[in-house]
N, C-alpha and C positions, 0 to 999 in steps of 0.2 A: 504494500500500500504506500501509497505518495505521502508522503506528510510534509506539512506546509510551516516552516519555522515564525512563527504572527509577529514576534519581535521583529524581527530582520526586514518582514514583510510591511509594516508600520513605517519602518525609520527611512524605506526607502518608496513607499508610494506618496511621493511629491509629484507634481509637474515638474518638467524643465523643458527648456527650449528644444525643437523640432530642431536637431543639426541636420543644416542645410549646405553646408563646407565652408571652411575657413582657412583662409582667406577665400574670396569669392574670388570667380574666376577672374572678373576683369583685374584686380590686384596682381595677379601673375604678371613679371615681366623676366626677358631673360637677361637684366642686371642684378637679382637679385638673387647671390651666388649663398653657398654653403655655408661661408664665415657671415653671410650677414642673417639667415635664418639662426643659426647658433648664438649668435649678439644676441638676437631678438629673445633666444629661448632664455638666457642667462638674464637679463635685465626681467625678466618675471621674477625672479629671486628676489629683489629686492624692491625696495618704497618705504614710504610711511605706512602702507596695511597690505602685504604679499597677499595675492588673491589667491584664492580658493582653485585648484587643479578642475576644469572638465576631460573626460576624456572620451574618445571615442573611438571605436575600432570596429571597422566594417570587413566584415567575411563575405567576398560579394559571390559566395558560390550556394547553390538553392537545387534543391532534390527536384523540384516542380515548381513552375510558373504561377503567382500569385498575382492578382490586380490589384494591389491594394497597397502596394509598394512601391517607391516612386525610383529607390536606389538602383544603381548601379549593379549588376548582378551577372552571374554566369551560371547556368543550369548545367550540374553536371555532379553524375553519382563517385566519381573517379577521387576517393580518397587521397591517393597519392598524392594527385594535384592538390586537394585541399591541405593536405598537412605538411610541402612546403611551403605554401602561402603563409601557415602560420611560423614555421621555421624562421621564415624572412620576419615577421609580422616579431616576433623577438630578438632577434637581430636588431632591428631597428630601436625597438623596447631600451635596448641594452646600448644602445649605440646616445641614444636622450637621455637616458637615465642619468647620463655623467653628466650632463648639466644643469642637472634640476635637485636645488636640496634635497636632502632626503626628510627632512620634517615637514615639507609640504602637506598640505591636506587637498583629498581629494573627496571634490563634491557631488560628484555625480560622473 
């Protein structure tokens, strides 16, 4: 039987914002190189009140075709593919991690 933890379930049925990507596309330009996204991520560290972590991580691979979904997706049962996607998807994990405090909090 499934059991449902009601604590956990509480602290985390908030709203938050529909991510819709960020930066939005017209923001993309290609002067905006590696050392200056990394600037950008390191200057969150710091202020007068370091904001709150969101994050998000999209798995754009899908067993079956849903309407109801607006993302980016690839319909495909093939494991393999799916579990270097996350490979990489940690990779990267580990790649930001070193420039984001580690007492950060994360809000959603």
């Amino acid at each position: 039987m499934f059991e449902v933890d009601l604590k956990k379930f509480e602290k985390y049925d908030k709203p938050g914002p529909r991510y819709t990507s960020y930066p939005t596309a017209p923001q993309f330009n290609e002067n905006f190189k590696r050392e200056d996204y990394l600037d950008e991520i390191v200057k969150t560290n710091y202020g007068e009140q370091t904001p709150d972590l969101s994050l998000y991580l999209h798995i754009p691979y899908c067993d079956t075709l849903c309407y109801f979904c607006g993302c980016n997706m690839l319909i495909t049962r093939n494991r393999d593919r799916i579990n270097e996607y996350i490979k990489y998807l940690q990779k990267e994990i580990d790649l930001i991690r070193a420039y984001i405090l580690p007492d950060r909090k994360v809000a959603q």
